[in-house]
SELUM-124621 format. One record per residue: x, y negated, z of N, C-alpha, C, O, CB in turn. Coordinates in steps of 0.2 Angstrom, whole numbers, plus 5000, padded with zeros to 4 digits. Last residue first. Glycine has a CB too. Example, Ala and Ser with C-alpha at 12.3 -4.5 7.8 and 13.67 -1.06 7.14 Angstrom:
<midrens>
506450115035506850055036506450005039506749945040507050035029;506650285039506250225039506650165039507150175042505750225045;
</midrens>
This chain:
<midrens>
509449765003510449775004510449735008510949725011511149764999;508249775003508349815000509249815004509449865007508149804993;507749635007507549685012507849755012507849795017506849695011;508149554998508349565004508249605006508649615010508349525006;507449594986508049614987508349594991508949624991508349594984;506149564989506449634990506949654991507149704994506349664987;506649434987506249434992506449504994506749524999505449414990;506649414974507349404975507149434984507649474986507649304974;505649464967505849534969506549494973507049534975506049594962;504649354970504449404973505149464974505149504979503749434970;505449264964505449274970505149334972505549374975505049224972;506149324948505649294952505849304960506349334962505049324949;507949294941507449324944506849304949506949264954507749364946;508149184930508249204935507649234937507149214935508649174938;507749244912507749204916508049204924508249264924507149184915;509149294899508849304905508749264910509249234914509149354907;510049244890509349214891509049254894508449244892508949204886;510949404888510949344887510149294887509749324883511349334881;510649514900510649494896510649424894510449384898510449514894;511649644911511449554911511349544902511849544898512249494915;511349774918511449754913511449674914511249654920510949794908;511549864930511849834929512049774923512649754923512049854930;510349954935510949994928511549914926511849924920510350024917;510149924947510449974946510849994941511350034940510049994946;510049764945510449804950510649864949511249874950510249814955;509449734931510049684937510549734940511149744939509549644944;508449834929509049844925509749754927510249734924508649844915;508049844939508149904937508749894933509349924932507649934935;507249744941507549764946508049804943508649804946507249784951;506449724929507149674929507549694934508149674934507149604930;505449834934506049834927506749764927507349754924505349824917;504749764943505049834942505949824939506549814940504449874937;504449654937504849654942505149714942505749714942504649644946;503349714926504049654923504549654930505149654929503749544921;502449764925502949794928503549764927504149774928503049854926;501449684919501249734925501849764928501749794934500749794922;501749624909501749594914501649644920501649624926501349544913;503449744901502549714902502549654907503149644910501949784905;504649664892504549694896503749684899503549624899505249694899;504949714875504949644880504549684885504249734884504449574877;505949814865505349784869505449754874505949764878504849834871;506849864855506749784854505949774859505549734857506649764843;507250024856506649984851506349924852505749914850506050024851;508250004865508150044860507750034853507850044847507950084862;507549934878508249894872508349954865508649934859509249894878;506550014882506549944880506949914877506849874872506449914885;506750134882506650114875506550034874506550004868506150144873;507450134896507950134890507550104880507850084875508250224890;506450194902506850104905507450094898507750044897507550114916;506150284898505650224896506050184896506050134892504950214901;507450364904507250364897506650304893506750284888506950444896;507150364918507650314915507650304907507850254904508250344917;505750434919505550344920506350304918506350244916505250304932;506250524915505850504910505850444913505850394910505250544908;507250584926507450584917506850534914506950514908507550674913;506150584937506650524936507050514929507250464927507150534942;505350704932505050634932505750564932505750504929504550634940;506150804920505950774925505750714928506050674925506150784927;506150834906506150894911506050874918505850914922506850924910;505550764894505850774899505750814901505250844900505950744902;505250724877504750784881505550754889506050724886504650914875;504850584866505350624869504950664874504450644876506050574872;503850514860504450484857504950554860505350574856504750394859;502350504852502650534857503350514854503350484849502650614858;501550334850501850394848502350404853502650364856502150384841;500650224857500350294855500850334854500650394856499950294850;501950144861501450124855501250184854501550224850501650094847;502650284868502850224866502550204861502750234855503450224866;502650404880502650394873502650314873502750284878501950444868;503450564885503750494887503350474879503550504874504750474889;502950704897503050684889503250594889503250564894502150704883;503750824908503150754905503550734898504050754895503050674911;503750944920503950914912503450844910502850834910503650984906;504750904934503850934932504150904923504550864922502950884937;505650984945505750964939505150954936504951014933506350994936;504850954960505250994958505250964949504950914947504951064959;503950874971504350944973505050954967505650954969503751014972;503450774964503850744967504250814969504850804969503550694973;502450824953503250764952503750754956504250734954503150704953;501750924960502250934956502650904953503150934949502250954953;501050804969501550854972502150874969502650864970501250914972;499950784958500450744960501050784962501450784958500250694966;499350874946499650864952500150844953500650864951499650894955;499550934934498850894935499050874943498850814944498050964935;500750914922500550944927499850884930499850824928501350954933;501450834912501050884910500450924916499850944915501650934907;501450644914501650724916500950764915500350764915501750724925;501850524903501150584905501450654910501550704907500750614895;502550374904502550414905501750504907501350524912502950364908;502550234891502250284899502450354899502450384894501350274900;503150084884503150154886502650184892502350144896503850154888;501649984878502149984881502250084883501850134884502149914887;500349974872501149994868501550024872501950074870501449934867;498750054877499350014878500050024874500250084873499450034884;497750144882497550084878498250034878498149974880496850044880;498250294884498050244886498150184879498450194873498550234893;497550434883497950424879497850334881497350304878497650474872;498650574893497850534893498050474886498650464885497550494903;498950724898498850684892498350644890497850654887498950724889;499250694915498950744909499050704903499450654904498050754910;499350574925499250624926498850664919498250664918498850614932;500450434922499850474921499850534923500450554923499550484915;501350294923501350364925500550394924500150364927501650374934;500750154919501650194916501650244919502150274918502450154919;499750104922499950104918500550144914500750154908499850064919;499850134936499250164934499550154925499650204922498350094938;500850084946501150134942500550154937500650194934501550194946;500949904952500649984952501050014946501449984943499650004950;501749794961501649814956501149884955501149924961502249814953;502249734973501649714973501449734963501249694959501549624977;503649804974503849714971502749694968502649654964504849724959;503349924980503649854985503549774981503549714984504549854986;502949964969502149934974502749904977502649844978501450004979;503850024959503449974959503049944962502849884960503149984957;504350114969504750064968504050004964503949964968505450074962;503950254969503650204971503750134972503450094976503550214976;504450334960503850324958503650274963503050244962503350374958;505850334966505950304960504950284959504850234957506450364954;505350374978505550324977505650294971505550234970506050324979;505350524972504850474976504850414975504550394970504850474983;506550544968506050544965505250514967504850484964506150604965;507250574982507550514976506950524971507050474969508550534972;506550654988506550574992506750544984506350504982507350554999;506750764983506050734982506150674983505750634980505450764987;508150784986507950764977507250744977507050714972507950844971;508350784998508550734994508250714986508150664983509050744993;507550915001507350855004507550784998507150754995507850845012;508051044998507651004993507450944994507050914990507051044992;508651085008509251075003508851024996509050984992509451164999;507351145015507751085018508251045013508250985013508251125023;505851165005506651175007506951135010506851075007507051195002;504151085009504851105003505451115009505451095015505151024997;503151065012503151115010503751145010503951205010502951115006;503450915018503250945022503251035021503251075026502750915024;503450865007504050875009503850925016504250965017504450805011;502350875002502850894998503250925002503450985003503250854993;501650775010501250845012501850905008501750965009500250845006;502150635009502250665014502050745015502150775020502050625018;501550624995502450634997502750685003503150725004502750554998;500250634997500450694994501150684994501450734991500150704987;500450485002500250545007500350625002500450675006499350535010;500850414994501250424998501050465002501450495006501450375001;499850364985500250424983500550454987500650514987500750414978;499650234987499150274988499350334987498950374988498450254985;500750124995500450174990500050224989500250274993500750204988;501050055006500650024999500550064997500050054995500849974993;501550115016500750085016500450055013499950025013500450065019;502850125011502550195016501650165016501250205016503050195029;503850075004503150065001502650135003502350185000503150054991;504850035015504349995013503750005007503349965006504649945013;505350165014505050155020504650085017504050095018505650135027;505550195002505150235004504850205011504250215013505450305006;506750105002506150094998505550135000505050104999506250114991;507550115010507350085012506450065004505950035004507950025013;507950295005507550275012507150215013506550225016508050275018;508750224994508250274994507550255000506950224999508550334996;509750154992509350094993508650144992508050114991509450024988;510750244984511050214992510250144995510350105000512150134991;510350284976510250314982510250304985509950334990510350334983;510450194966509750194968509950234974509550214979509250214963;511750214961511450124963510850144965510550094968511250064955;511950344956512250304962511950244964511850244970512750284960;510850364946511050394953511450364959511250364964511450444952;511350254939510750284940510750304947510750264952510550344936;512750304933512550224936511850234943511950224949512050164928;512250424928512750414934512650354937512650344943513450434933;511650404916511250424924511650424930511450434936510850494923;512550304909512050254912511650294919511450274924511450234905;514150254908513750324910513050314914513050314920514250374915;514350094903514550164907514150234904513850254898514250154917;513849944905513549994907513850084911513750114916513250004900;514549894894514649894902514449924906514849944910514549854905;514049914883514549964882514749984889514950034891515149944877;512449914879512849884881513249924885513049954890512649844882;512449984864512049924863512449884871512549824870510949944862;512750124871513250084864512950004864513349954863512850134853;511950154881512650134882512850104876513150044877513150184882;510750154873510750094876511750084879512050034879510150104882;511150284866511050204862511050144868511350094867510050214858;511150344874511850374873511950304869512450274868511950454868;509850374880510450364883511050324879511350274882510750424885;509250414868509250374871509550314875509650254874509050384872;509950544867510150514863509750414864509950364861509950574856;509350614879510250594880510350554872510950534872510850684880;507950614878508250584881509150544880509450494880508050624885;507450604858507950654864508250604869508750564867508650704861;507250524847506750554851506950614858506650644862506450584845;508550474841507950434848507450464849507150444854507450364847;508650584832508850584839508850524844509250524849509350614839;508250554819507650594826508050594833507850604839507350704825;507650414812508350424816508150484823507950474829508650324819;506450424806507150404803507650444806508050484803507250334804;505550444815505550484809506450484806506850534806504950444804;505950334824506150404826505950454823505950514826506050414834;505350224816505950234819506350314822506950324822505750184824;504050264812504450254807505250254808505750274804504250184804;503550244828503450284824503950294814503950354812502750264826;504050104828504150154832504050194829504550204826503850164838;504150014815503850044820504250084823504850104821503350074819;505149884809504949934809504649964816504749944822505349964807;505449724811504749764810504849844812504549864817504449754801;506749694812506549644804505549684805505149674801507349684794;507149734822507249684824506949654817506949594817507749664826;507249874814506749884823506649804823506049794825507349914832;508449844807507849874804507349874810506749864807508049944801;509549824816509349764811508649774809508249724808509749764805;509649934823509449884826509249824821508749794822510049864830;510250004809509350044813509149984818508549974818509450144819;511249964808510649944802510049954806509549924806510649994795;512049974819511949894819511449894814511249834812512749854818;512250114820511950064823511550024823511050014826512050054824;512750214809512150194809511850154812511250134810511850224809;513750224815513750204808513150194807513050154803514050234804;513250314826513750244828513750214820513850154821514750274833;512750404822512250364825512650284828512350234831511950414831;513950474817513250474811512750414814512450374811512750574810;514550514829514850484823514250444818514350384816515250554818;513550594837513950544838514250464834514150404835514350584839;513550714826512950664829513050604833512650554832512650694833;514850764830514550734822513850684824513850624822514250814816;514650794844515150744841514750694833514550644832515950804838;513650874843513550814845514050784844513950724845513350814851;512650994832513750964833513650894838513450854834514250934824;511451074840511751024836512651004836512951014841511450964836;510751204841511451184846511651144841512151154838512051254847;509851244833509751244838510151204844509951174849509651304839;509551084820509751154823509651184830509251144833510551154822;508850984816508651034816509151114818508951174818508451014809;509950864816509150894822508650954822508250974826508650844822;510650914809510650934815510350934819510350964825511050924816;509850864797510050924797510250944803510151004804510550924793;509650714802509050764799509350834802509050864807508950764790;511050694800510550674804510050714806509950734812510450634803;511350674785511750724791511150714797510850764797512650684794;510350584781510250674780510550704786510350754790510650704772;510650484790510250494791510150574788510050624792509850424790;512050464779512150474787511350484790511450494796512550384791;511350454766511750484768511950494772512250554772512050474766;510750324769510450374768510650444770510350484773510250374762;511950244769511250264777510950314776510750354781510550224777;512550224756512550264763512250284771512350324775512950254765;511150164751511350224750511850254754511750314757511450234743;511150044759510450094759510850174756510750224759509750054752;512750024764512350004761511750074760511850134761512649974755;514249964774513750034772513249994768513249934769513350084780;515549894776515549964774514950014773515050074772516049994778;514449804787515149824784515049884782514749934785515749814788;512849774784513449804787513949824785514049854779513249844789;511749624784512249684778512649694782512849644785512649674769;511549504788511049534783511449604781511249634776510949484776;511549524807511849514802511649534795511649594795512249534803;511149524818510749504815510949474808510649424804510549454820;510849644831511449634825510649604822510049614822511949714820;510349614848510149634841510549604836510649544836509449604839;509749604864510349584860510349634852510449694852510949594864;508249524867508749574867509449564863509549524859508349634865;507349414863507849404866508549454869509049444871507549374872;506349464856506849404852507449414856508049414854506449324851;505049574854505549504859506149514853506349544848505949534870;503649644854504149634851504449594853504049554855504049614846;502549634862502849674864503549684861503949724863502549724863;501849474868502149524862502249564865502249554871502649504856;500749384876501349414876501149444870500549454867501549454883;500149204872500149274869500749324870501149324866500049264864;500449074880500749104875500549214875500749264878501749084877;499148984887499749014889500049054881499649044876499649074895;499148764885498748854884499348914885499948904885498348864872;499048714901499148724893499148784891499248844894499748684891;498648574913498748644911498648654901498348614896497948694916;499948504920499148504916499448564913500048584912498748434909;500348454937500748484931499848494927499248494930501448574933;500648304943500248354944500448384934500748354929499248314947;500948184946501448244946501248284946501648324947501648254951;499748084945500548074943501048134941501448134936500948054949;499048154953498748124943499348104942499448094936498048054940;499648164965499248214961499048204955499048244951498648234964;499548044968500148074967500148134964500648154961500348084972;498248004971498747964966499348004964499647984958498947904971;497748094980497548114974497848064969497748074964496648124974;498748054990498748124990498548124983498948144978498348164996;498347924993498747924993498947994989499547994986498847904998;496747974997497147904990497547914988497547944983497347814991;496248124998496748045000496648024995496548054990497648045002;495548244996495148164996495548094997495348034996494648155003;496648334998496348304990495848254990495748214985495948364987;496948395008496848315007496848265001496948205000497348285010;497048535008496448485010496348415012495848385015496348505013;498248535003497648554997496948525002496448495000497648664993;499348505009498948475005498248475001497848434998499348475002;499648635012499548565018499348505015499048465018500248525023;500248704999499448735003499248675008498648675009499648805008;501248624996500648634992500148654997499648614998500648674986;502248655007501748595006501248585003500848545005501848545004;502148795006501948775011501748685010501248655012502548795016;502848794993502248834993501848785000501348754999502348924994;504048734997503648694991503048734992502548704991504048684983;504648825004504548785008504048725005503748685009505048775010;504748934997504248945000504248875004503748875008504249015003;505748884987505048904984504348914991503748914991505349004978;506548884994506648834991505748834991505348794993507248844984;506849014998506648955003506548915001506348865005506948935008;507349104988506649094991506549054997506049055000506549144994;508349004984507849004980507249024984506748994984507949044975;509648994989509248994994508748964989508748904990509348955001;510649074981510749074988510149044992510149064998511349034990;510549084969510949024970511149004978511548964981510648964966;510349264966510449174963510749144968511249164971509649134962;510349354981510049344972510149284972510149244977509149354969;510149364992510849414991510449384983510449434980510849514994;510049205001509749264998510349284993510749254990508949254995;510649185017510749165012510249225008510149275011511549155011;510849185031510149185029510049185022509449175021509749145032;512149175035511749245035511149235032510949285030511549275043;512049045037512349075030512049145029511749175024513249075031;511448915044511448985045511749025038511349025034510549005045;511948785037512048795046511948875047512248905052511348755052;511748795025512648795028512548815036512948855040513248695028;510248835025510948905024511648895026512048935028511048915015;510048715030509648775032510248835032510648855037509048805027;510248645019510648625024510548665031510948665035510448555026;509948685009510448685009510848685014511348715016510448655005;508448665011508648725011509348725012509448755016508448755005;508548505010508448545017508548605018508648625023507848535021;508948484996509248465000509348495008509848495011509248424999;507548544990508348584989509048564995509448604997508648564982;506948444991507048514993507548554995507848574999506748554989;507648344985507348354992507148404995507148405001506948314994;507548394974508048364976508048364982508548384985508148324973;506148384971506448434971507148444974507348494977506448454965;505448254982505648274976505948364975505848404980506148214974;503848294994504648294992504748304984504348334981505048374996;502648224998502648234990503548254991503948214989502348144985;502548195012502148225009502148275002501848325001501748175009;503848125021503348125015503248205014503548245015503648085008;504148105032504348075028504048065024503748015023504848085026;503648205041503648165044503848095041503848045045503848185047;503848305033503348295032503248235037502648215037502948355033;504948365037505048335031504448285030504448235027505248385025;504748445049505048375050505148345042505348285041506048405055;503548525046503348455051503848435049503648385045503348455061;504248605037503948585034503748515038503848455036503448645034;505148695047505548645042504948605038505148555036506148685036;504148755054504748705058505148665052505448605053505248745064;503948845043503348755047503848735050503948675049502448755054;505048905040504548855034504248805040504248745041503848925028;505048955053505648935050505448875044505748825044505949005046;503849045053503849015058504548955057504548905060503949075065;503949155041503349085042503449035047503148975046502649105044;505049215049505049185042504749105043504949045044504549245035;504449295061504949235059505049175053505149115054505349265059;503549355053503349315055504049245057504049185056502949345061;504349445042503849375039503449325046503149275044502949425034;505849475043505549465048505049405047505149345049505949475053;507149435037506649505035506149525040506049585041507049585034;507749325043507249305036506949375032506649375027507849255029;508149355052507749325054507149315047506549305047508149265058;509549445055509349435049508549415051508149455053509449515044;510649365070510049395067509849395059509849335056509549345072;511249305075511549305070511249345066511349355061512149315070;511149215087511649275087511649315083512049365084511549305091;510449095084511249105088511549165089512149165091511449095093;509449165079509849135076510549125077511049145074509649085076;508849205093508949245085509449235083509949265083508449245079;508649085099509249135103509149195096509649235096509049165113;507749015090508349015090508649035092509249045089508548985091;506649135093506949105089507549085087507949115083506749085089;506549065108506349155106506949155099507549175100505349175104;506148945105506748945109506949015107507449025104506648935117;505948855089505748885095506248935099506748955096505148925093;507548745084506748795083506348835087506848875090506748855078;507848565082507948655084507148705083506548695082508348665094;507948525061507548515069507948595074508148655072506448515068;509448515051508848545053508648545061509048555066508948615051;509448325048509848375049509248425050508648405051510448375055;509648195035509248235037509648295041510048325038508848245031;510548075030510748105037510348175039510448195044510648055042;509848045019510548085017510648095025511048145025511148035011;508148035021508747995023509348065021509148125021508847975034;506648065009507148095014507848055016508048035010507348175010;505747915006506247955006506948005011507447995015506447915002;503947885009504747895012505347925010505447975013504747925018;502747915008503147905001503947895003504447884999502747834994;501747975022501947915017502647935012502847995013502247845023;501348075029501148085025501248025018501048025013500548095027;501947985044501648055042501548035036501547975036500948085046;503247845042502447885044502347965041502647985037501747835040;504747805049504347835041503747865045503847905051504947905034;505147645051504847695054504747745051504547715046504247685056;505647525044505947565045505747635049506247665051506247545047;504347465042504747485035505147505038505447525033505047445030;503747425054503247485049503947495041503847525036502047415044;504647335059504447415060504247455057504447515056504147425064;504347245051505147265053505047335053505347375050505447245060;503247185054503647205046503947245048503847305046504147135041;503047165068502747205064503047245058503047305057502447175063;503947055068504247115073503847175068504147225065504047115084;503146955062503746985058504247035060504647065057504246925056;502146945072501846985062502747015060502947075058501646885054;502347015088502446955083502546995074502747045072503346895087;501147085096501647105094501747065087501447075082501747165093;499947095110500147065104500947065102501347045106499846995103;499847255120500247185121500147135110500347165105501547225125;498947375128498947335121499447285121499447265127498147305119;499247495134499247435135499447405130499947415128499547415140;498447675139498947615131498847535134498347525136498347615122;498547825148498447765146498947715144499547705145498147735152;498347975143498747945143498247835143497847815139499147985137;498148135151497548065149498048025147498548055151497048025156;498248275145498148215148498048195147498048185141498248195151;497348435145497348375141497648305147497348285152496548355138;496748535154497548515154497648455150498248435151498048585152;495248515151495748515158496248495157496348435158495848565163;495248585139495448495139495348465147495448405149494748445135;495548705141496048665138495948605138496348565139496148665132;494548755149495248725153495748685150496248655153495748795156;493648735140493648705145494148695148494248635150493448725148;494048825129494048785130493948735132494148685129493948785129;494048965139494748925137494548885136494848845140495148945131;492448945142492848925148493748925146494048885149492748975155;492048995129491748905130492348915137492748875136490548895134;492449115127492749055123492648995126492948945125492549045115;491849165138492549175137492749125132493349095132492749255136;490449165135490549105139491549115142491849075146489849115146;490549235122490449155120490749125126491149075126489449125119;490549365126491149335122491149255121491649225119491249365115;490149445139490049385133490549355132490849315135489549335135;490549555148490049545143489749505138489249515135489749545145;491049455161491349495157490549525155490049515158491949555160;492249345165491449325160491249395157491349395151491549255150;492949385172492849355175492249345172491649335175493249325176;493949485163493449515171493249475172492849505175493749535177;494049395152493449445151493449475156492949515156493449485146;495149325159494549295160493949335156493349325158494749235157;496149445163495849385167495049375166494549395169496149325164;496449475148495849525150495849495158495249515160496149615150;496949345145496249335141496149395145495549395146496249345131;497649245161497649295153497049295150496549265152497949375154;497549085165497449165165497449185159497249155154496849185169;498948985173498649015168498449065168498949115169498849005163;498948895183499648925180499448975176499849015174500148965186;497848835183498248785181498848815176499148785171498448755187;497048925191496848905182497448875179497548885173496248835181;497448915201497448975197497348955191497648975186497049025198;497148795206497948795204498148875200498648895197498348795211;495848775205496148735201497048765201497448755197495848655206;495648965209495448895213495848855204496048895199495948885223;495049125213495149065205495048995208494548975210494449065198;495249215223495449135223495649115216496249095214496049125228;494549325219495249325216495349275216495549245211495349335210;493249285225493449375229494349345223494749365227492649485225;492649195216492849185224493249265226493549245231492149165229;492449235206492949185205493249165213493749135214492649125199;491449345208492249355206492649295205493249305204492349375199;490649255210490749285219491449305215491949295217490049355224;490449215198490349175202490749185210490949155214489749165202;489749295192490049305189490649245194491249245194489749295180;488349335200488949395201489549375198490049415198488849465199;487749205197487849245205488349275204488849245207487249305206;488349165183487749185186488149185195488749165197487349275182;488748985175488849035180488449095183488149065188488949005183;488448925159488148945166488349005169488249055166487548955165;489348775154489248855156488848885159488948865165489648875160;489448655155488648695152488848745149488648765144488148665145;489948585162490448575155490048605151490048605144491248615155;489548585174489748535172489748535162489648485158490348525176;490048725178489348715175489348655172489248655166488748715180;491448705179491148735174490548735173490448725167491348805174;491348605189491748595185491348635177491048605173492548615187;491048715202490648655198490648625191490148605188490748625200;492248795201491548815198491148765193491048765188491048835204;492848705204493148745199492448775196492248775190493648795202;492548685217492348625214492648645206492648605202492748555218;492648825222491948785221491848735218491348725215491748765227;493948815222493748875218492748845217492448845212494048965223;494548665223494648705225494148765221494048745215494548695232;496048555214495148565214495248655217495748695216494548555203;497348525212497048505218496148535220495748535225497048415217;497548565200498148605207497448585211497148635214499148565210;497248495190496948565192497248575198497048625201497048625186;497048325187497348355192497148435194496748445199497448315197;496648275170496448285176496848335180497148385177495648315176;
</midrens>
């Protein structure tokens, strides 16, 4: 229908027509602001139309609605009969909505909303920006989906590909370059699908392709996949020289000022049995009876350098690799954390010269909640005695504050047993991050991102059968560099 032409009465009319009811006063507004057919046409805003219906939210939805199918047009169809074999022709070279079509090797990316594309063309990081983002997936979503419904993998992969050569900026800083699109553009069909679970065509393809479910595997805390001497017997040593490098051992843990060279020496001959022995059962607790200086941060340290040698100087790694990605972590887990307001109340107490060291400490406690992880399990408040193997951390102090202000002491234990005391919260969450290759542990479900971030990027480790990394953190990792 033609709106330009209808005047502000026949506009009216229109609306009772449609079983609005117009009062008196709502009516003389549409006359006193010449609401005529061409006001309507060029479109009113929403505080418009609540001056105009104002007090009821129903007859402000019933008149958008109204004008929307005003602006509907009308299209008229002239049927013509169309010979059977022009028919054939067409329907197999056409590809339908939701049909088994195979993506064409010419597929190119559609253009994208206008706002958007002038992003694009100018080189915009468009993919740390979730509405943009979402807006990138459905415009690539319609045009595949104009083929089919069911993309192979390969067909996935093929329109991501083609995404990244035309935008390269958009590449993800992890893996193979466009995993998170890969992954979110297959999420997006699964979800356009899930309400066409009545199709034929949809629930055929679904008992075809559809993955069954099977039973999950029991995590351990014990893993296989660290790197571990797996050799039956050490060169040059047997039980009775072990024993013999474990007394030395003993003896200088017991001094005030141990020889750390000699301690050095005694724990490098002792390596490859104490890894053999951790990888054949022993406990934790049996383990740092044995060998006490796994019970001391710097001798933790000092093991995971040896175990992997690329590493370095692991808290200088530390320091360096996380500073530079301080600020963006604070800034993005500013309204996931429920901690973040005794950060902000620290700093607000603290010395100017003292800024850095709370930031870089902060951050380290709030890294978990970007990658949608908590810390409830691995940082405590007191000596509490949790229902868990994996490392954690207990600060001695009853308050938050005193993690983040200043060196607070905490204890670090592992399977119930104390293993080491620190001096500060970031010495102890790097000391935890270390028993995991010290004492042969698999990394929890509760912090499994955390911790692969940490030991990818920051301490730089790569182990062998390491899966690639999940989405959620390839995802942070753009946001991060």
């Amino acid at each position: 229908m033609v709106l330009t032409g209808l005047s502000t009465e026949e506009v009216l009319q229109k609306i009772s027509e449609a079983g609005i009811e117009v009062t008196d006063v709502e009516a003389q507004r549409f006359r006193d602001n010449d609401v005529d057919g061409e006001t309507v046409d060029c479109g009113l805003t929403e505080t418009m139309v609540a001056y105009l219906f104002q007090g009821s939210f129903k007859k402000q939805a019933k008149f958008n609605q109204f004008v929307c199918k005003l602006k509907e047009p009308v299209v008229t169809l002239t049927l013509e009969p169309v010979p059977p074999e022009e028919c054939q022709q067409s329907s197999s070279a056409i590809p339908r909505n939701g049909t088994n079509v195979r993506l064409p090797a010419s597929f190119d990316i559609p253009a994208f909303p206008r706002h958007l594309q002038t992003k694009l063309d100018n080189k915009e990081p468009c993919q740390r920006n979730p509405k943009d983002r979402h807006i990138m997936i459905r415009v690539l979503y319609e045009a595949v989906a104009l083929y089919t419904m069911y993309p192979t993998t390969s067909e996935y992969v093929q329109v991501v590909k083609i995404l990244i050569a035309k935008y390269p900026f958009l590449k993800d800083l992890e893996g193979n370059g466009y995993h998170t699109w890969h992954m979110s553009l297959r999420r997006k069909f699964k979800w356009e699908r899930a309400p066409l679970v009545d199709n034929s065509e949809v629930r055929g393809s679904k008992e075809k392709f559809g993955h069954k479910k099977s039973k999950q595997l029991v995590e351990t805390v014990r893993t296989s996949q660290r790197n571990v001497s797996t050799a039956s017997s050490v060169l040059g040593e047997d039980p009775s020289s072990i024993e013999a490098h474990v007394n030395v051992l003993h003896s200088q843990y017991q001094k005030m000022q141990p020889d750390f060279r000699i301690v050095r020496n005694r724990m490098q001959q002792t390596f490859a049995w104490w890894q053999k022995e951790i990888a054949d059962g022993m406990t934790v607790e049996d383990t740092v009876k044995k060998y006490p200086f796994l019970r001391t941060p710097t001798g933790l340290f000092n093991e995971l350098e040896r175990i992997h040698p690329a590493t370095g100087n692991l808290c200088q790694r530390f320091n360096e690799g996380f500073k530079c990605i301080v600020l963006k972590v604070l800034h993005l887990a500013q309204r996931k954390s429920p901690l973040f307001q005794f950060y902000l109340e620290t700093k607000e107490e603290a010395l100017t010269e003292d800024l850095p060291d709370i930031d870089f400490r902060a951050a380290l406690i709030f890294l978990p909640y970007i990658f949608k992880e908590n810390i409830d399990h691995f940082i405590t408040l007191g000596e509490t005695d949790l229902d868990s193997p994996y490392p954690t951390i207990q600060l001695t102090d009853q308050d938050w504050k005193m993690a983040f202000a200043r060196r607070a002491p905490n204890i670090l234990k592992v399977d119930h047993i104390e293993v080491c005391r620190t001096s500060g919260i970031d010495e102890g969450i790097i000391s935890a991050f270390c028993t995991y290759f010290v004492f042969n542990l698999s990394y929890p479900r509760h912090l499994k991102n955390t911790l692969m971030f940490l030991q990818r990027y920051i301490a730089k480790i790569v182990v062998d059968g390491d899966q690639p990394l999940p989405i959620t953190v390839t995802r942070q990792i753009n946001l991060l560099y």
